[in-house]
C-alpha positions as CSV (number, residue, x, y, z in Angstrom):
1,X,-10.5,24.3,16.5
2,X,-9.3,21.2,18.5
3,X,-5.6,21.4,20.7
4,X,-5.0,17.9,20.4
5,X,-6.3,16.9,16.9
6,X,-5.0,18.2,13.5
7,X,-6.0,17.4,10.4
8,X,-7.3,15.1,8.3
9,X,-4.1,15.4,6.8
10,X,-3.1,13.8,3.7
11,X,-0.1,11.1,4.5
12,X,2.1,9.3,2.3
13,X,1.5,5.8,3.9
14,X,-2.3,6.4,5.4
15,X,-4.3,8.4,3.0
16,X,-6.2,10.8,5.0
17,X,-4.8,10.6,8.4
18,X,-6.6,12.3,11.6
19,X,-3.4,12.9,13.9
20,X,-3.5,12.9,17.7
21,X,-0.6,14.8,19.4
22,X,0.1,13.4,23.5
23,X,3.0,15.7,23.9
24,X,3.6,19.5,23.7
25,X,6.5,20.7,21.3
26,X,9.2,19.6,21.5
27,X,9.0,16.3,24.0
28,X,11.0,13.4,23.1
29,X,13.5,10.9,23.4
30,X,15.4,12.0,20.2
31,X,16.8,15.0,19.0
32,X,17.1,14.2,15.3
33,X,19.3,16.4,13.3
34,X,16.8,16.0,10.7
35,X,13.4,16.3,12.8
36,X,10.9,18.6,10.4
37,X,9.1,20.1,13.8
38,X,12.2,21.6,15.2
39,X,14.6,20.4,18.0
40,X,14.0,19.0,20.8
41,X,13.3,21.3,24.0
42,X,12.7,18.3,26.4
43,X,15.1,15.6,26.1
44,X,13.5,12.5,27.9
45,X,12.4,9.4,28.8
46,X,9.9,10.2,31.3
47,X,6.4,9.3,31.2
48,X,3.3,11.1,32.6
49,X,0.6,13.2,31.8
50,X,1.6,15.8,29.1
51,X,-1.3,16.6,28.0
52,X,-5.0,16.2,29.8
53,X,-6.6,12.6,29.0
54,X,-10.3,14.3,29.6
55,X,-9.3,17.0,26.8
56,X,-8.4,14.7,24.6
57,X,-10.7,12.5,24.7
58,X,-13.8,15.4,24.7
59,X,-11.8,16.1,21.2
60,X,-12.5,12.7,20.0
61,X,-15.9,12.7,21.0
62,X,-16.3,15.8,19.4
63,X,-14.6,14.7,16.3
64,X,-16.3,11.0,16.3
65,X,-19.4,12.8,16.7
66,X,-19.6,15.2,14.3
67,X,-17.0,14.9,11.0
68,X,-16.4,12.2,8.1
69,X,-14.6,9.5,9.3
70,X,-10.6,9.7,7.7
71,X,-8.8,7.0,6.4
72,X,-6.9,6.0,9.8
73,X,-6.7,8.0,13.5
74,X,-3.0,8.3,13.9
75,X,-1.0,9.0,16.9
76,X,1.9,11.3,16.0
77,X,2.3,15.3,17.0
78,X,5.3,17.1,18.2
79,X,7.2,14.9,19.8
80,X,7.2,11.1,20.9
81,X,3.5,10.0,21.9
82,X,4.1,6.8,24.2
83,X,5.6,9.4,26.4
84,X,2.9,10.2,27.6
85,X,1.2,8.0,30.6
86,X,-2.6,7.7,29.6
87,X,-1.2,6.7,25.8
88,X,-2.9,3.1,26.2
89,X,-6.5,4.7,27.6
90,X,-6.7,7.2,24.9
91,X,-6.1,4.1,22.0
92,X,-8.3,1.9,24.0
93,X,-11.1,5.1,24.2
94,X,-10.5,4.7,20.3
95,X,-11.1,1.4,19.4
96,X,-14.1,1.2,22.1
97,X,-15.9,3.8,20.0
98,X,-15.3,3.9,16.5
99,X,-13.7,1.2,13.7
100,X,-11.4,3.5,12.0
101,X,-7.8,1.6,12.4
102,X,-5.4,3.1,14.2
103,X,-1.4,4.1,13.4
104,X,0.6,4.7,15.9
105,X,4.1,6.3,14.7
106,X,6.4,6.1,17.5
107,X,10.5,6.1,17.4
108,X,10.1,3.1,19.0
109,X,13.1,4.3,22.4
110,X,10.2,3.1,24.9
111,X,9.7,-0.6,23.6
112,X,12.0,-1.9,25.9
113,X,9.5,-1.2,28.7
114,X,6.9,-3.8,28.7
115,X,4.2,-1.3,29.4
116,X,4.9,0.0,27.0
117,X,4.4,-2.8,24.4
118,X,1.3,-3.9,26.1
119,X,-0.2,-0.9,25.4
120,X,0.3,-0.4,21.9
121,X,-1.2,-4.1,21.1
122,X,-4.3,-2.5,20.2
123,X,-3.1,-0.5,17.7
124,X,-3.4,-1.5,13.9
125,X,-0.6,-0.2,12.6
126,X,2.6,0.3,14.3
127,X,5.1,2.3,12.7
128,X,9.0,2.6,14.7
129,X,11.6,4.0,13.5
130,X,15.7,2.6,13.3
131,X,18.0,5.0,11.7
132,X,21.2,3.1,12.9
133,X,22.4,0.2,14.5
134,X,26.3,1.4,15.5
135,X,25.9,3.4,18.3
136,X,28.7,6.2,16.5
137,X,25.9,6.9,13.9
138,X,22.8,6.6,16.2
139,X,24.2,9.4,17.9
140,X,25.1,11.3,15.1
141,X,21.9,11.2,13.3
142,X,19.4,10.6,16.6
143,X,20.9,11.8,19.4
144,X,19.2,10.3,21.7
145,X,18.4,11.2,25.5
146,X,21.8,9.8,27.4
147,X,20.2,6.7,29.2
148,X,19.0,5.1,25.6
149,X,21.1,1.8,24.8
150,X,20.8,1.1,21.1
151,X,20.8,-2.5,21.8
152,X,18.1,-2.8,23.9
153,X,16.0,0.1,21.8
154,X,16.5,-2.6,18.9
155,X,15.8,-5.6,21.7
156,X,12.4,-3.8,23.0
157,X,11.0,-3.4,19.0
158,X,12.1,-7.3,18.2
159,X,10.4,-8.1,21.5
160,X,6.7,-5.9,20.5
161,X,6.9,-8.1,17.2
162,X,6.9,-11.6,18.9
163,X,4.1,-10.1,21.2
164,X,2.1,-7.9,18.5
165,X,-0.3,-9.7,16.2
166,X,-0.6,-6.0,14.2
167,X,1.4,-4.9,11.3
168,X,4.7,-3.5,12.1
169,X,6.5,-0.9,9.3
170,X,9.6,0.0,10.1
171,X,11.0,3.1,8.6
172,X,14.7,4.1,8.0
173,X,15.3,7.8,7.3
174,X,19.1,7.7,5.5
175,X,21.1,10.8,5.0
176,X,24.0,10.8,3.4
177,X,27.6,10.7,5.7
178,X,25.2,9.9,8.7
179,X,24.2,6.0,8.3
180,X,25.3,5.0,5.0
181,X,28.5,3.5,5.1
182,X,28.7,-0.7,4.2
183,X,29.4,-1.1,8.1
184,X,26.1,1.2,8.7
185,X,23.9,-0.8,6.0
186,X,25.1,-4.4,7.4
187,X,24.1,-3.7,11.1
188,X,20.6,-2.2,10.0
189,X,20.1,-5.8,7.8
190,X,20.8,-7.3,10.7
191,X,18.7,-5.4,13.2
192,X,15.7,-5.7,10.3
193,X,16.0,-9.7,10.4
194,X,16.1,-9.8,14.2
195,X,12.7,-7.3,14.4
196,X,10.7,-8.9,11.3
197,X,8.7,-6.3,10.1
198,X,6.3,-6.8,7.7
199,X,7.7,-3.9,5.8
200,X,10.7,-1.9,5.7
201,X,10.3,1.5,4.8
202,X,13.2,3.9,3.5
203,X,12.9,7.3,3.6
204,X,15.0,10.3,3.3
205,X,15.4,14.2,4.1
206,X,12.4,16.1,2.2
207,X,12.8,19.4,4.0
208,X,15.2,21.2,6.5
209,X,16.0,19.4,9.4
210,X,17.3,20.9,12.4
211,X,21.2,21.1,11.5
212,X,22.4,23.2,8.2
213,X,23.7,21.1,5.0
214,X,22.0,18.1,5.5
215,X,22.2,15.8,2.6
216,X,19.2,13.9,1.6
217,X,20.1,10.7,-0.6
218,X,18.9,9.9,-4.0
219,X,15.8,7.9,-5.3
220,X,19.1,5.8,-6.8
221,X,21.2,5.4,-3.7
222,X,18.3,4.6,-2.0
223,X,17.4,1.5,-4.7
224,X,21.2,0.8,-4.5
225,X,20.6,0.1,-0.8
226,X,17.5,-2.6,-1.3
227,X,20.2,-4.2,-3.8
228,X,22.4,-4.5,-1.5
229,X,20.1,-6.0,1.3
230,X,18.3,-8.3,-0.9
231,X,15.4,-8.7,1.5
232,X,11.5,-9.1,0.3
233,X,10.3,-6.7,2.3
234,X,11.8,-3.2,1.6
235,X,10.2,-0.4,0.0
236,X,10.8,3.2,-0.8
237,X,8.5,5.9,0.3
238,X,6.6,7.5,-2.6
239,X,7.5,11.3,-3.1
240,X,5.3,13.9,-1.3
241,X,4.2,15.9,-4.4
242,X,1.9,12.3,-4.6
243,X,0.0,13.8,-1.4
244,X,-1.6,16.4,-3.9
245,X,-3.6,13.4,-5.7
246,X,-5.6,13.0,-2.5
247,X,-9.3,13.7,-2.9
248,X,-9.4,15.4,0.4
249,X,-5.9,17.6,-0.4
250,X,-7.6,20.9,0.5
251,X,-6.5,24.3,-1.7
252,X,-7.8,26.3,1.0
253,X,-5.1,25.1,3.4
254,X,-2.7,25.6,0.4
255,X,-3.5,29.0,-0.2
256,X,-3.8,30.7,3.0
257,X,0.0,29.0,3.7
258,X,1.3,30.9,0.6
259,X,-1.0,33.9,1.2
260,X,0.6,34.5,4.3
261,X,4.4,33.9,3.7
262,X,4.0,35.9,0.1
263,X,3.8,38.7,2.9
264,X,6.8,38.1,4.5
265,X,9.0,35.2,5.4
266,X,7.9,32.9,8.3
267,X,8.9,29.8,10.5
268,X,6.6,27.1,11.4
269,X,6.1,28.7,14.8
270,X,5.1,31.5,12.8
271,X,2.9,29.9,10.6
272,X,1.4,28.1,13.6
273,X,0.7,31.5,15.5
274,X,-0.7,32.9,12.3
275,X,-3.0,30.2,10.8
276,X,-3.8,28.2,14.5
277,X,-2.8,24.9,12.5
278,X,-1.0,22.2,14.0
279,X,2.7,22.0,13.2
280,X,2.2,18.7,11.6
281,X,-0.9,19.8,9.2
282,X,1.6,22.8,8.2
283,X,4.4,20.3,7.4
284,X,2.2,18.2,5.3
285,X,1.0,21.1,3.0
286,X,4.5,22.3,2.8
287,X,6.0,19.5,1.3
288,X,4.1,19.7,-1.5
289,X,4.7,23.2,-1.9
290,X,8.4,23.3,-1.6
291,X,8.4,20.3,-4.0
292,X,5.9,22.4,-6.7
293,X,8.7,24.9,-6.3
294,X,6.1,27.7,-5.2
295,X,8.2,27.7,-2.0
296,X,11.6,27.6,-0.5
297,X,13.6,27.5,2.5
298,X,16.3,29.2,4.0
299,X,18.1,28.9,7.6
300,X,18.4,32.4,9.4
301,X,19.4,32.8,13.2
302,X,15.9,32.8,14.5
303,X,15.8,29.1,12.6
304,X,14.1,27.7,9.1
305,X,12.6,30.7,7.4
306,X,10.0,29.5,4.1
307,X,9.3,32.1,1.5
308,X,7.6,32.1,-2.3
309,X,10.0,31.3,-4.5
310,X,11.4,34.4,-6.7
C-alpha cells in the first residue's frame, strides 16, 4: 500500500492513469459545490510542504521499480497539487527517471505566480480548469479562497500557454443555473480565445457534489453549447461507463466496493477507512457503478451515503 500513489486507475482522458496526491483531504483553493472528494476543509492559497517530498518520492521509486508502467503518471489527489512547495522537484524526480508522460490536473488559481508556471513546464499534459468568467458565477459554482481575482486566475493560465511548449486541455464543468446563461457562455468564449488551448474540454456533474440538487446538463445542452461557440477546438468528455472497456479495469476493485456497501450504506470516507483505497481510485470505480445502475446515492446529515440499488 503506498500514501501518496493510488491506482492505476482507469481515466476518461489518460487511459490508465497512476495518480500522485501532494495534498492531504481537503486542501485547496476552491470549494466547488460540485467537487466529487467532498468539501473543502482548508481553504487556501498557501504553499509549502503538505506532504513529505522524501515519501513520495521512496513511493515512486518503489513504484518505478517494481510495477507495469501505466499509460501517464498524473498529478491529482484530494485537493489542488501545485499547492504544495516541492511540486516542481517531485515532476522533475519523474521525468529524470522514467519516460512515462506526465498530467498534471490542476484548477489552474496558482498560474498567476510565475513559480508556479515554471514549474509545471515539464509536464506533458497540463490540464486547468475555468468554470466561469463573471465573477457572480465563479463564486457560485467555485467559491474560491477570498484573495483569488478571476481576472488574473484567467491572466496567469493565458500567460503558462505563451510560456508552455506542452499541451494545454482546458476543461469546463457546466451545471445547469450556475454558468449557463448567454452572458456566462460569451465570457468563457472569450477567456478560451485569450488562453488557446489546444483543447477545450466540457464536462458536467456525474455524481454528487457537495451541495444537494445539483443539476448536471445534458449530452444535448452541452452540443448546443459547441454550436453556439463555433470554435475548432471543443470536445465533450466521453461518459464514464466507457472506463469499463479499459483492459486494466479491475473486477476485483469492483466487487469488494459493492461487497462492502451491500452490507450497509457508506461514504467515501467510509469506503476509504474500509478498503485503504485512495478517494480518487474509489471515485473512478464508482462512476461506473452508479452509471451500471448497481448503485446509488443519497445525501444524509453525516454527507453522500452510496448503497446497491433496490
Amino acid at each position: 500500500m503506498y500514501n501518496y500513489l493510488f491506482g492505476p486507475v482507469p481515466s476518461r482522458r489518460l487511459g490508465m492513469s497512476l495518480g500522485i496526491d501532494l495534498v492531504p483531504a481537503k486542501v485547496c483553493s476552491l470549494n466547488c459545490v460540485y467537487c466529487e472528494v467532498g468539501k473543502t476543509t482548508d481553504l487556501t492559497l498557501e504553499r509549502k510542504e503538505y506532504v513529505p517530498y522524501d515519501k513520495v518520492i521512496a513511493e515512486l521509486s518503489d513504484y518505478l521499480g517494481n510495477n507495469l508502467h501505466p499509460d501517464y503518471i498524473t498529478f491529482s489527489g484530494s485537493g489542488e497539487p501545485t499547492l504544495n512547495s516541492r511540486f516542481g522537484e517531485v515532476l522533475d524526480y519523474i521525468k529524470k527517471h522514467t519516460t512515462i508522460p506526465v498530467a498534471v490536473l490542476t484548477n489552474g488559481t496558482l498560474l498567476s505566480d510565475p513559480q508556479v508556471r515554471k514549474e509545471l513546464l515539464d509536464a506533458d499534459l497540463v490540464l486547468p480548469s475555468l468554470d466561469a468568467a463573471l465573477d457572480y458565477s465563479f463564486r457560485k459554482i467555485n467559491r474560491p479562497q477570498k484573495n483569488i481575482d478571476l481576472q488574473e486566475y484567467i491572466q496567469g493560465i493565458a500567460d503558462f500557454r505563451k510560456e508552455y511548449s506542452g499541451k494545454i486541455h482546458l476543461e469546463i464543468l457546466f451545471l445547469s443555473g450556475y454558468n449557463d446563461t448567454p452572458e456566462d457562455l460569451d465570457a468563457l468564449k472569450a477567456a478560451i480565445l485569450k488562453i488557446n488551448p489546444d483543447s477545450v474540454q466540457l464536462n458536467t456533474l456525474d455524481r454528487p457534489g457537495t451541495v444537494a440538487g445539483l443539476q448536471p446538463m445534458s449530452r444535448q445542452q452541452m452540443q448546443q453549447i459547441v454550436r453556439y461557440w463555433k470554435l475548432p477546438n471543443v470536445e465533450i468528455i466521453a461518459k464514464a461507463p466507457d472506463r469499463k472497456k479499459i483492459t486494466a479495469y479491475r473486477e476485483d476493485l469492483e466487487s469488494a466496493i459493492l461487497g462492502t456497501i451491500v452490507r450497509r450504506p457508506c461514504t467515501l470516507d467510509d469506503l476509504q477507512k474500509i478498503l485503504g483505497l485512495h478517494i480518487n481510485e474509489i471515485n473512478k470505480y464508482l462512476d461506473v457503478l452508479e452509471n451500471e445502475g448497481k448503485v446509488e446515492a443519497r445525501y444524509e446529515e453525516r454527507g453522500v451515503f452510496y448503497t446497491t440499488k433496490q
